[in-house]
Residue, then its C-alpha position, 0 to 999 in steps of 0.5 A: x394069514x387070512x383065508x379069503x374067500x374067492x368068491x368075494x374076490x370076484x366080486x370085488x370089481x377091481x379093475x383090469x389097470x391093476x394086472x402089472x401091479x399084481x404081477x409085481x407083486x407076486x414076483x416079488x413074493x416069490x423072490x424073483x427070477x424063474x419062480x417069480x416070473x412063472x407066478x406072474x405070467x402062468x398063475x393056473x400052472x404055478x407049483x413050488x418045486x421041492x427044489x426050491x430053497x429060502x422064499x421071502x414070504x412062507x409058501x402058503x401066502x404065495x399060493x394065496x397071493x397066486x391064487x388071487x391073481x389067478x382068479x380075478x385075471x380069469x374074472x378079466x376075461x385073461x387065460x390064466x395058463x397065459x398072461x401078458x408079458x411081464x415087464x419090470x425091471x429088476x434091476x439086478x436085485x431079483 
């Protein structure tokens, strides 16, 4: 896994469009359901509990994938403790 730096992802001037697809794609990262949607929606409030069993991906790559949503969100003028409604349809298989 790369480390990334946060600073050069602030200034990366992504545009605020690509928000759902970065939401996407951290619920995805997380498994889905209650874990993915609270990354997705609460990326400043995020933690894999103890609880938690198989992911898809290994937990540090999902703090990093949070932690990318979480800044640039705040670089778009978003409160990270609370992003717009996540709307994708899982369609039974998360």
């Amino acid at each position: 896994m790369r480390k990334l730096d946060m600073n050069m992802i602030r200034k990366s001037g992504r545009p605020k469009s690509e928000l759902p697809l970065m939401q996407a794609c951290v619920y995805t990262m997380c498994g889905g359901g209650m874990l993915g949607r609270f990354a997705a929606e609460n990326p400043a409030d995020f933690y894999i509990d103890d609880r938690v069993g198989k992911l898809p991906y290994p937990k540090k790559e999902i703090y990093q994938a949070v932690a990318v949503l979480k800044t640039l969100a705040e670089v778009w003028g978003y409160d990270a403790h609370h992003l717009p409604d996540f709307t994708f349809h899982n369609m039974g298989v998360f």
